[in-house]
N, CA and C atoms as an extended XYZ file, in Angstrom:
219
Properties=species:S:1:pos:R:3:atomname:S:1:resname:S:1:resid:I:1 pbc="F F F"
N       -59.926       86.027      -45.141 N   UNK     1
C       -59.984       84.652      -44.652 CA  UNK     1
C       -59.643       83.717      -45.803 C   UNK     1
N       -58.974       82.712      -45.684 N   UNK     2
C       -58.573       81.490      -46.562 CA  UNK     2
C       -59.373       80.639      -46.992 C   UNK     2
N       -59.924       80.647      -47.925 N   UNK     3
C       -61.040       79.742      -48.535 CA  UNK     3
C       -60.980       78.210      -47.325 C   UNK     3
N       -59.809       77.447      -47.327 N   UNK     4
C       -60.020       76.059      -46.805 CA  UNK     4
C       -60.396       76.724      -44.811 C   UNK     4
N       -60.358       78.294      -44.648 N   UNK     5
C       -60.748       78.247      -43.307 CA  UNK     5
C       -62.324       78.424      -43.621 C   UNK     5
N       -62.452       79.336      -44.726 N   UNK     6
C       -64.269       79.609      -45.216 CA  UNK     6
C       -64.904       78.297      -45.093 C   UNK     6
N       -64.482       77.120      -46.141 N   UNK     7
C       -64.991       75.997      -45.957 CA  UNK     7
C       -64.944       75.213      -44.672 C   UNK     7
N       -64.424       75.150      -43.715 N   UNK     8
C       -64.543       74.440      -42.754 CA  UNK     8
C       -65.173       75.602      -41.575 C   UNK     8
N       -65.903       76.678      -41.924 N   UNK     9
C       -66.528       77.516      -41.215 CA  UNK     9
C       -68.488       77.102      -41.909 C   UNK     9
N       -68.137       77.002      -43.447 N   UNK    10
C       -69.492       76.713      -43.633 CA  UNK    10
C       -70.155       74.959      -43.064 C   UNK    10
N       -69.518       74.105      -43.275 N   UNK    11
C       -69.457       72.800      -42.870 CA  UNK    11
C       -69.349       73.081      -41.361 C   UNK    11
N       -69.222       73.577      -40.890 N   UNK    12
C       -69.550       73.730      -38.836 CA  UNK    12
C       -71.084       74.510      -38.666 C   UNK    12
N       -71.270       75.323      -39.836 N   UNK    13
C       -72.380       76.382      -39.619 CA  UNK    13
C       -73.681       75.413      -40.053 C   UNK    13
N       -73.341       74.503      -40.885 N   UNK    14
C       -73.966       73.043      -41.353 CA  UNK    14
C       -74.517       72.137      -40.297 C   UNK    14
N       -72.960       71.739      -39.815 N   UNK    15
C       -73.813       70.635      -38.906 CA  UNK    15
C       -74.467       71.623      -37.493 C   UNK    15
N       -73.919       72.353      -37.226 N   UNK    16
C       -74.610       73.217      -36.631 CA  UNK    16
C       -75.864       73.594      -36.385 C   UNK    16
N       -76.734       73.851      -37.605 N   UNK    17
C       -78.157       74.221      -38.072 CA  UNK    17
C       -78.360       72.409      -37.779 C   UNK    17
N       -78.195       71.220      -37.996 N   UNK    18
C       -78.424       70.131      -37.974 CA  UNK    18
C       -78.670       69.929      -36.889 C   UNK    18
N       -77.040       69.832      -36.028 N   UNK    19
C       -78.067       69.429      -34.817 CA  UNK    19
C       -78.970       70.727      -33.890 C   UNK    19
N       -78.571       71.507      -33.724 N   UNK    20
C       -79.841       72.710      -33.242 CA  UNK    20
C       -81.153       72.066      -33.506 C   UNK    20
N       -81.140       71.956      -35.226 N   UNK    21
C       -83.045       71.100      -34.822 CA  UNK    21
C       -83.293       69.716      -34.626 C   UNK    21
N       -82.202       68.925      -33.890 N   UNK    22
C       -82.500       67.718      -33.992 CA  UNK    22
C       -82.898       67.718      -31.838 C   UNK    22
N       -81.821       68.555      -31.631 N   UNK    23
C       -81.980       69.091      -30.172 CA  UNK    23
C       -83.239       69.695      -29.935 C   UNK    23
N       -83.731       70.779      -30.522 N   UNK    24
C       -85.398       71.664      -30.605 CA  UNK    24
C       -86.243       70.217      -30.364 C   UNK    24
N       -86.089       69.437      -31.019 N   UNK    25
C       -87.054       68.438      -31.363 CA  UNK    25
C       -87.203       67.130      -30.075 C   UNK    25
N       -86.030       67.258      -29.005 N   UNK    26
C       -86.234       66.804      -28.183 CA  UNK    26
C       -87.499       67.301      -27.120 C   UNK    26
N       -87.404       68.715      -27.379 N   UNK    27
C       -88.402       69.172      -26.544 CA  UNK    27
C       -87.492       70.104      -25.067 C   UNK    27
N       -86.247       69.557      -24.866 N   UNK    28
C       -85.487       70.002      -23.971 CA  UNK    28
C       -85.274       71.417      -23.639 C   UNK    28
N       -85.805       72.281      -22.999 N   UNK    29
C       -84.964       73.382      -22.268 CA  UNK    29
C       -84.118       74.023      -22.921 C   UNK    29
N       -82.713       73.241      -22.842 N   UNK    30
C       -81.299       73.124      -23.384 CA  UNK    30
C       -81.181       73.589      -24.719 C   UNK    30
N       -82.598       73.565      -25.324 N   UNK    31
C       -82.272       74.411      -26.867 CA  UNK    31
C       -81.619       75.342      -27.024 C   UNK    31
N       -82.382       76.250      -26.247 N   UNK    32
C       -82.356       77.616      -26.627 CA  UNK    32
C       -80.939       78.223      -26.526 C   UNK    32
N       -79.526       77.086      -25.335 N   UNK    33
C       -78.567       77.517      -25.711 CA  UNK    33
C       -77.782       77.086      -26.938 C   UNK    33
N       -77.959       75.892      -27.554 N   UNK    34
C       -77.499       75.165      -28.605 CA  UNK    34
C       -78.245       76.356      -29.984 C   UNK    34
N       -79.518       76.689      -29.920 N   UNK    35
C       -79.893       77.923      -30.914 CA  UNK    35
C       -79.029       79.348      -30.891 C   UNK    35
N       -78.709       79.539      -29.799 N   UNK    36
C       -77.847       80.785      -29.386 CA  UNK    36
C       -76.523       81.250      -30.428 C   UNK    36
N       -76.005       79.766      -29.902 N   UNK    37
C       -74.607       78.778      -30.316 CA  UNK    37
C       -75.061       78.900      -31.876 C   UNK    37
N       -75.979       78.726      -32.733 N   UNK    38
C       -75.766       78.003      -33.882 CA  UNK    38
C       -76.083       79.624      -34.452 C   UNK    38
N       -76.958       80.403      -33.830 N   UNK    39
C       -76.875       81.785      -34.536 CA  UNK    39
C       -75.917       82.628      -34.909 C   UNK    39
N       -75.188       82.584      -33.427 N   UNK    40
C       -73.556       83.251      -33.856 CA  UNK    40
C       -72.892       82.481      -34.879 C   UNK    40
N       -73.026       81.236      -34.987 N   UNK    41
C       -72.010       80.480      -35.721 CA  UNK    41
C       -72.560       81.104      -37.593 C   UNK    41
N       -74.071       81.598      -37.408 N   UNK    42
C       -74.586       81.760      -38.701 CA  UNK    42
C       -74.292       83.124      -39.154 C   UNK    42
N       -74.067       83.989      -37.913 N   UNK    43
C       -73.674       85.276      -38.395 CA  UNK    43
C       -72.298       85.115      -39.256 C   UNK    43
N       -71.641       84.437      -38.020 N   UNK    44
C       -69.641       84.438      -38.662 CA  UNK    44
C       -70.107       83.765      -40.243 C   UNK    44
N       -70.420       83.222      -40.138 N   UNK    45
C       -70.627       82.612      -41.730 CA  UNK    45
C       -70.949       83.839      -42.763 C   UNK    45
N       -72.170       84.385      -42.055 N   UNK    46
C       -73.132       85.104      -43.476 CA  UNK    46
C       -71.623       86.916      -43.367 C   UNK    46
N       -71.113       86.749      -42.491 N   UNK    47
C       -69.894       88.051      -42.698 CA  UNK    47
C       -68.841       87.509      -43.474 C   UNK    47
N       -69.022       85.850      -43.487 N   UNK    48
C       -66.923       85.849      -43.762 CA  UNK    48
C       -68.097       85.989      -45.527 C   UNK    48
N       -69.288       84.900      -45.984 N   UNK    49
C       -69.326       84.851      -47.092 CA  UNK    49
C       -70.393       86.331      -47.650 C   UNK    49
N       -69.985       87.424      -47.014 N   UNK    50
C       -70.222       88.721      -47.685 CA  UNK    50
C       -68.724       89.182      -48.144 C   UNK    50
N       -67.524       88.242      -47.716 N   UNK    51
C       -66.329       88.673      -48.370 CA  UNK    51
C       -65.791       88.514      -49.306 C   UNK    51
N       -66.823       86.901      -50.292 N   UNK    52
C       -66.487       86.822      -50.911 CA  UNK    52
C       -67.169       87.330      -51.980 C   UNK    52
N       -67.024       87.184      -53.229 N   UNK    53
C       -68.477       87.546      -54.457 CA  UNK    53
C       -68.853       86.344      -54.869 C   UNK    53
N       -70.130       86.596      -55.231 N   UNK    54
C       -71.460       85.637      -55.666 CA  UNK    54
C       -71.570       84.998      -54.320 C   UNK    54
N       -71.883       85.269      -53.075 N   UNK    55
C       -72.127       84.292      -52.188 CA  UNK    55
C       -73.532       85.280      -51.834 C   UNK    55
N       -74.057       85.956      -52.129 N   UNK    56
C       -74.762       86.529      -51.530 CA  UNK    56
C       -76.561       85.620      -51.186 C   UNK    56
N       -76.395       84.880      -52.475 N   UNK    57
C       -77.694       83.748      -51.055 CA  UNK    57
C       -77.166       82.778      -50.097 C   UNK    57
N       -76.066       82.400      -49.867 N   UNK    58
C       -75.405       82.322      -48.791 CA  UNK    58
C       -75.825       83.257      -47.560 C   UNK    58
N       -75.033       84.364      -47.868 N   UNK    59
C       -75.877       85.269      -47.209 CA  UNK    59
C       -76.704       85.539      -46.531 C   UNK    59
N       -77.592       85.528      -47.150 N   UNK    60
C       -79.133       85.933      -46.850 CA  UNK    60
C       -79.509       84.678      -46.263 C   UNK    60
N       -79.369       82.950      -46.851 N   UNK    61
C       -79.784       82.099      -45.900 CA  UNK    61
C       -78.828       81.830      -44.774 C   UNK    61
N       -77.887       82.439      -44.562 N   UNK    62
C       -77.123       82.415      -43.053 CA  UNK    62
C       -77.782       83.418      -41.892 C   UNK    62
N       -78.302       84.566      -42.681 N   UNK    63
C       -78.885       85.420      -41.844 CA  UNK    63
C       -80.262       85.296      -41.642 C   UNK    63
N       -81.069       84.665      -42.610 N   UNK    64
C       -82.332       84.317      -41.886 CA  UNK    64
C       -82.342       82.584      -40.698 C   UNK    64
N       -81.171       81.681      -41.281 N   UNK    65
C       -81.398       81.193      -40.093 CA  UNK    65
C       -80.719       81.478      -38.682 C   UNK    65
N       -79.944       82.766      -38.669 N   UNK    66
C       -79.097       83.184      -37.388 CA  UNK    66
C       -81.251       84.174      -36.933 C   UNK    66
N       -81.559       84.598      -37.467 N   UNK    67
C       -82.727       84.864      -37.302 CA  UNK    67
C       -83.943       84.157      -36.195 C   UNK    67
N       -83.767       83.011      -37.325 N   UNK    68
C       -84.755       81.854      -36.531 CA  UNK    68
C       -84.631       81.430      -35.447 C   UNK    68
N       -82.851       80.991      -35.624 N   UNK    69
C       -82.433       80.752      -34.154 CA  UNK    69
C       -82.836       81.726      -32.576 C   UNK    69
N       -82.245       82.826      -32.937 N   UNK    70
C       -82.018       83.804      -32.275 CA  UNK    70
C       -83.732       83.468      -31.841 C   UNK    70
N       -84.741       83.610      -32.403 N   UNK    71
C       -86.279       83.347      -32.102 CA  UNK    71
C       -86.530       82.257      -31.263 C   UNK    71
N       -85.756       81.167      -31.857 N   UNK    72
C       -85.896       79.404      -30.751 CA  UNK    72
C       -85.318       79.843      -29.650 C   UNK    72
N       -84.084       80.908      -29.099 N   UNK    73
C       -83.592       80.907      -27.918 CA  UNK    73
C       -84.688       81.937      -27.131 C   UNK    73
């Protein structure tokens, strides 16, 4: 993958985690698919940045919040 596609994958996986808890916090139903949504988006992240080196707390915080999510849905 092309670094300027990596970066505009981490900046989506960003606002992503953003709004997911700004949505949770409504109280709405509707979370749990917007958490769904933001987990996958955290996996693709924590795989593309196991491709690169030194990203590995990247990593690990992409996969514990594809985690959390996956828990809110």
């Amino acid at each position: 993958m092309s670094r300027p596609r990596h970066f505009r994958l981490l900046m989506a996986c960003a606002e992503m985690c953003r709004a997911s808890a700004h949505v949770m916090m409504t109280g709405l139903p509707g979370h749990a698919i917007v958490c769904a949504v933001c987990a996958e988006l955290c996996e693709e992240c924590a795989d593309d940045c196991e491709r690169l080196e030194g990203l590995e707390d990247c990593v690990a915080a992409c996969r514990a919040c594809a985690h959390v999510c996956r828990s809110m849905g």
